[in-house]
TORMARLUM-629754 format. One record per residue (C-alpha): residue in one letter; x, y, z. Coordinates in Angstrom, 3 decimals. Example, Ala and Ser with C-alpha at 12.3 -4.5 7.8 and 13.67 -1.06 7.14 Angstrom:
% TORMARLUM-629754
SITE   tivo          u          v          w
SITE      A     12.300     -4.500      7.800
SITE      S     13.670     -1.060      7.140
% end
This chain:
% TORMARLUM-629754
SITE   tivo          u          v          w
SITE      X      0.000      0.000      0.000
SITE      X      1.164      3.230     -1.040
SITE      X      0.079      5.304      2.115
SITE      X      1.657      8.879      0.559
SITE      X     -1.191      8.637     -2.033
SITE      X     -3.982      8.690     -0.093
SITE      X     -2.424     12.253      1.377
SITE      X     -2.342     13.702     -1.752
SITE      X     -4.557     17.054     -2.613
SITE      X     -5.134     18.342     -6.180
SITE      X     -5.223     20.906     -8.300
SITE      X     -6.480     22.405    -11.119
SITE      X     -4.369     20.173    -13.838
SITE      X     -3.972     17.390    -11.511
SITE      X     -4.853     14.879     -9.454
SITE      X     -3.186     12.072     -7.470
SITE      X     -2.413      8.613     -9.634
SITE      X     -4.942      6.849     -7.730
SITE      X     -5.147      3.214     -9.210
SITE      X     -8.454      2.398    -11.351
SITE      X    -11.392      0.448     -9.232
SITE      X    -12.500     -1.038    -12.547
SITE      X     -9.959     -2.111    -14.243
SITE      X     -7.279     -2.198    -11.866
SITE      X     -4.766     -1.510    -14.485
SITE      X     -4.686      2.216    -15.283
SITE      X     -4.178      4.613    -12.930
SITE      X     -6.077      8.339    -12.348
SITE      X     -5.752     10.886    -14.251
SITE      X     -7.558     14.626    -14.284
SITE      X     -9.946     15.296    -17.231
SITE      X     -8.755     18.266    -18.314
SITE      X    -10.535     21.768    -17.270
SITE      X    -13.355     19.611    -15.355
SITE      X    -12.191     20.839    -11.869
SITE      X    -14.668     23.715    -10.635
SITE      X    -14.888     25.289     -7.417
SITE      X    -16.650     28.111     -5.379
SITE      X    -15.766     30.087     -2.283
SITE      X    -18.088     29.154      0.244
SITE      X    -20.327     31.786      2.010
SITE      X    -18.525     31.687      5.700
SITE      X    -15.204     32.110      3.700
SITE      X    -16.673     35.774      2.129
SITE      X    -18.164     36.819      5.300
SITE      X    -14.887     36.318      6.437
SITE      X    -13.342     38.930      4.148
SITE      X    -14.760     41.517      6.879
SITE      X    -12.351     40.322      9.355
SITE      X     -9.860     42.859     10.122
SITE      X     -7.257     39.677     11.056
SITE      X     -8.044     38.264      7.469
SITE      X     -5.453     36.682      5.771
SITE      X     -5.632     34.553      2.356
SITE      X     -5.272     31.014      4.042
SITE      X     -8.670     31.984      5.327
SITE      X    -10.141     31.221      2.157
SITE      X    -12.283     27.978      1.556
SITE      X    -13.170     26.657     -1.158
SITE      X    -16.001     23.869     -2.507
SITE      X    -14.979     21.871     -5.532
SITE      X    -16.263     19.265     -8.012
SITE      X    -13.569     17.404    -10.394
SITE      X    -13.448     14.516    -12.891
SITE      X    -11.155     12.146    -13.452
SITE      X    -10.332      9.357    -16.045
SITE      X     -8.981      5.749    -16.274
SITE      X     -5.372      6.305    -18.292
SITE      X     -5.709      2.699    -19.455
SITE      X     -7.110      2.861    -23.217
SITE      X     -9.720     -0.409    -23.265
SITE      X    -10.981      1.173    -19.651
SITE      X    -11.336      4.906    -19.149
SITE      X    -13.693      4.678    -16.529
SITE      X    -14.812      8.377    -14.734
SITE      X    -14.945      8.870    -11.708
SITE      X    -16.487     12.259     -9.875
SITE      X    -14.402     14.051     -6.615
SITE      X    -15.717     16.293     -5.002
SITE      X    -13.905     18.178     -1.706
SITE      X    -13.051     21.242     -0.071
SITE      X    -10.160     23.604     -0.910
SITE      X     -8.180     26.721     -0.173
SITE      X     -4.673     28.419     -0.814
SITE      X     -1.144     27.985      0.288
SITE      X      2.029     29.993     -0.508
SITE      X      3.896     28.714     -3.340
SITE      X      7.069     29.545     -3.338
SITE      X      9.360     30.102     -6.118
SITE      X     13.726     30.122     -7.084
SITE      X     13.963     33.633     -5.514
SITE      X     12.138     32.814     -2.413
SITE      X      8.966     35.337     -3.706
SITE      X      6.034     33.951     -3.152
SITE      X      1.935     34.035     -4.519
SITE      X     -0.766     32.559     -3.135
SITE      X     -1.761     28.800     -4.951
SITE      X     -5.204     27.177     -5.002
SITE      X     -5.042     23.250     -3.272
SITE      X     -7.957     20.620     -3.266
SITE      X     -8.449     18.447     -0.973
SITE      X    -10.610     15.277     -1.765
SITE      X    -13.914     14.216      0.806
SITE      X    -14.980     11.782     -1.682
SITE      X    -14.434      9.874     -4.797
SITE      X    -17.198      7.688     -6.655
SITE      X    -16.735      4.807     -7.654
SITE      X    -13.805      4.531     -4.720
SITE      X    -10.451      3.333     -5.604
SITE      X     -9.611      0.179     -3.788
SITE      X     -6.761      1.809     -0.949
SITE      X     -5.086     -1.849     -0.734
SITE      X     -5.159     -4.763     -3.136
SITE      X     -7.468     -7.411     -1.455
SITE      X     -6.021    -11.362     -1.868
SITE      X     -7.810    -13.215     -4.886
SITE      X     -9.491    -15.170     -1.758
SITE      X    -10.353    -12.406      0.219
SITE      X    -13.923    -12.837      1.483
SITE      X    -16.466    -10.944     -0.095
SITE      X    -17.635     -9.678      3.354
SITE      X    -14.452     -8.531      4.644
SITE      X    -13.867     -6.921      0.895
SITE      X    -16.843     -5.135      1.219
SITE      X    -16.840     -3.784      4.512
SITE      X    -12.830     -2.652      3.913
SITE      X    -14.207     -0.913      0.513
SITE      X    -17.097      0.976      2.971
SITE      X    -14.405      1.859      4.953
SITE      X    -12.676      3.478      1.741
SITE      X    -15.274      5.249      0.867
SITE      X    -15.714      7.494      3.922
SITE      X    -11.308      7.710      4.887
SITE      X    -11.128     11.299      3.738
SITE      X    -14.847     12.697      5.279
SITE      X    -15.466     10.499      8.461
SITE      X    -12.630      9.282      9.784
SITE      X    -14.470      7.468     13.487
SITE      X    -17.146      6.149     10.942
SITE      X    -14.204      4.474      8.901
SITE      X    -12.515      3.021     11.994
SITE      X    -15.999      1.475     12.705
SITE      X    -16.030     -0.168      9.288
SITE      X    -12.616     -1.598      9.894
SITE      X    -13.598     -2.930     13.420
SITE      X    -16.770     -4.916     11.062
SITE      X    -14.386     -6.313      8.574
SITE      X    -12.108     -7.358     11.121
SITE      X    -15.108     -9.103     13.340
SITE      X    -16.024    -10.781      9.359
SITE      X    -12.277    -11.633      9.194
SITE      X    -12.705    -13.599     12.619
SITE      X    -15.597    -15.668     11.087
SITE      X    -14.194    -16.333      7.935
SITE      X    -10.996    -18.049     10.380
SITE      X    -13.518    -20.151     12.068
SITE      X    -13.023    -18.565     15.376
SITE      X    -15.757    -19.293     17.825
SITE      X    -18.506    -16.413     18.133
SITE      X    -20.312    -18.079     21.384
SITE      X    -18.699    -20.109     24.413
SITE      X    -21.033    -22.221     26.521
SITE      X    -20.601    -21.352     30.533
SITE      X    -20.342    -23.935     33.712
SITE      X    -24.323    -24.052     33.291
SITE      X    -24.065    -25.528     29.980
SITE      X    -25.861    -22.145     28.470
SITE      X    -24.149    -20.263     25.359
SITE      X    -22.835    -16.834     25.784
SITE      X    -21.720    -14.217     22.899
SITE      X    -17.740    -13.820     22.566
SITE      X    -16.501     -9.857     22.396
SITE      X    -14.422     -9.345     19.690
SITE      X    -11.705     -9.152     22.370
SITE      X    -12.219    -12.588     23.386
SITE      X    -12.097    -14.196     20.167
SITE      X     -8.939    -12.157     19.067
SITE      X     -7.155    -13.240     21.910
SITE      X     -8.439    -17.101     21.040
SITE      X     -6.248    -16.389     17.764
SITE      X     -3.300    -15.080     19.810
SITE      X     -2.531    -18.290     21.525
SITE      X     -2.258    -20.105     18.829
SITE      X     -0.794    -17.595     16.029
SITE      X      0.678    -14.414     18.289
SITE      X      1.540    -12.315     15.563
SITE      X     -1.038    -12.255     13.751
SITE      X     -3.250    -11.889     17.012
SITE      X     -1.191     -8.817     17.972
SITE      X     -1.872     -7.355     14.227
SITE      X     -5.848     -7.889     15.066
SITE      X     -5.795     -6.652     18.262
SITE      X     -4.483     -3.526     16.847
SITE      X     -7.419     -2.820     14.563
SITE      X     -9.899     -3.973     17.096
SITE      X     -8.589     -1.013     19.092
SITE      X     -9.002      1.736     16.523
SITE      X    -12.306      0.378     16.415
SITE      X    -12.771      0.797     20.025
SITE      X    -11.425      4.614     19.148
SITE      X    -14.038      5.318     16.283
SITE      X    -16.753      4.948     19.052
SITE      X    -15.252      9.023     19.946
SITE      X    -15.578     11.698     17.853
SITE      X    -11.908     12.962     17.283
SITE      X     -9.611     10.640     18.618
SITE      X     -8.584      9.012     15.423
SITE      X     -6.893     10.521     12.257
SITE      X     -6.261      9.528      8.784
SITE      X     -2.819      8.450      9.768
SITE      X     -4.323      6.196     12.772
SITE      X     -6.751      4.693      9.410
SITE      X     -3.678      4.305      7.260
SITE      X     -1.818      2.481      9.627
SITE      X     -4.834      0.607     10.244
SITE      X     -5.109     -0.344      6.388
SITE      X     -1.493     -1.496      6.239
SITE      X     -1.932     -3.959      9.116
SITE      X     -5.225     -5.433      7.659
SITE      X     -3.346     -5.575      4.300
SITE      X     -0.845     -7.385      6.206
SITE      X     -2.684     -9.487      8.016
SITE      X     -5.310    -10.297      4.828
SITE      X     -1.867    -11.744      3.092
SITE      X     -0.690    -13.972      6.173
SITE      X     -4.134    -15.298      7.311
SITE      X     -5.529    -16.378      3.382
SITE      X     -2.255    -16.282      1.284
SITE      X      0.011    -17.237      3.934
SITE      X      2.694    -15.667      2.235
SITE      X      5.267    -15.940      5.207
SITE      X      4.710    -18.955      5.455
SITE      X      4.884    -20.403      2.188
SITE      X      8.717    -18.177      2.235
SITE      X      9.479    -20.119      5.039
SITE      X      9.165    -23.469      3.398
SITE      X     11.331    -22.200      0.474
SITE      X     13.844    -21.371      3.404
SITE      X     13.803    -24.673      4.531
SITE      X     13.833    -26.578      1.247
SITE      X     17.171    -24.647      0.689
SITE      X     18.992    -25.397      3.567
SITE      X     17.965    -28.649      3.232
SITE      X     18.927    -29.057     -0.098
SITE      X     22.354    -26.353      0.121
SITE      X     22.999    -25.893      3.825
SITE      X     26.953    -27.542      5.226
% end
């Protein structure tokens, strides 16, 4: 996962390479002249201010952008807020540069490639997640926290445990995560992770888009070692060689 590129604002003749969610091929590219944006009405009334300054300024905007693989060019409509930064040029002068900063993207890119056997519940809750990383970032730690109880299912962990009665009793997400720990720690440690930023969603404020794409690089992670088992399968290679080469 490419972290930087979900950070990325545009502007008028450009927008971030964001890969294709149709083709998965091309990447993003800005249709040319289709980005458009207005001042909003608290940013003029702000004009008054005797403190104003030009980084006051806010803008609304509305772009398009276009598959740059031939057999796809798919469109896709951003839309965001904006405003302007100093630009500064060889001399050290500098003017004042518009900047536009995406709070949503239809159809969303995927942020991560997903494993060919990713399942389609996880995939979907991860791509709901997507969808709301740049305009509600609690809400999108609360997707994660779904995909990840999904993810526990999919693994076969146990969702109820029966008690010294002999009655059944719902597992917290906790619970099962820490069932995975003692057999697999690592991974368990990775899952406990996002279950926490879950837990953090639940308050307004206390998680960021850095917290989220941290959170996407573990479950990226952890997708690849719990259905590809990718370290795993390196391991064995490891092995074969020594086996096969080692004094």
């Amino acid at each position: 996962m490419n972290r930087s590129l979900w950070k990325q604002t545009l502007n008028k003749t450009w927008c971030p390479a964001w890969p294709c969610p149709v083709c998965r091929k091309g990447t993003l590219l800005l249709v040319p002249k289709s980005l458009t944006y207005r001042e909003t009405v608290e940013s003029k009334r702000a004009r008054s201010d005797e403190a104003w300054d030009p980084d006051w300024i806010t803008y609304a905007f509305t772009a398009w952008a276009e598959c740059s693989h031939p057999p796809c060019k798919q469109q896709l409509a951003i839309a965001g807020t904006g405003g302007v930064a100093p630009e500064y040029d060889v001399d050290g002068d500098y003017g004042w540069e518009e900047y536009f900063s995406p709070m949503m993207c239809y159809p969303m890119p995927d942020m991560f490639d997903f494993p060919a056997k990713c399942p389609d519940d996880v995939r979907e809750e991860l791509r709901a997640a997507f969808a709301i990383f740049w305009s509600h970032q609690p809400a999108c730690a609360g997707r994660i926290r779904v995909a990840l109880e999904c993810l526990m299912n999919h693994m076969g962990v146990p969702r109820r445990k029966k008690d010294r009665s002999g009655k059944y009793f719902d597992l917290s997400l906790h619970a099962r995560i820490d069932a995975v720990a003692k057999k697999e720690p690592t991974i368990g440690s990775l899952l406990m992770a996002l279950k926490w930023l879950g837990n953090a969603g639940s308050h307004i404020g206390d998680v960021n888009k850095d917290d989220l794409l941290d959170a996407f690089v573990i479950m990226e992670h952890a997708l690849s070692e719990i259905i590809e088992r990718r370290s795993a399968k390196v391991a064995e290679l490891a092995r074969k060689l020594i086996k096969k080469h080692g004094q």
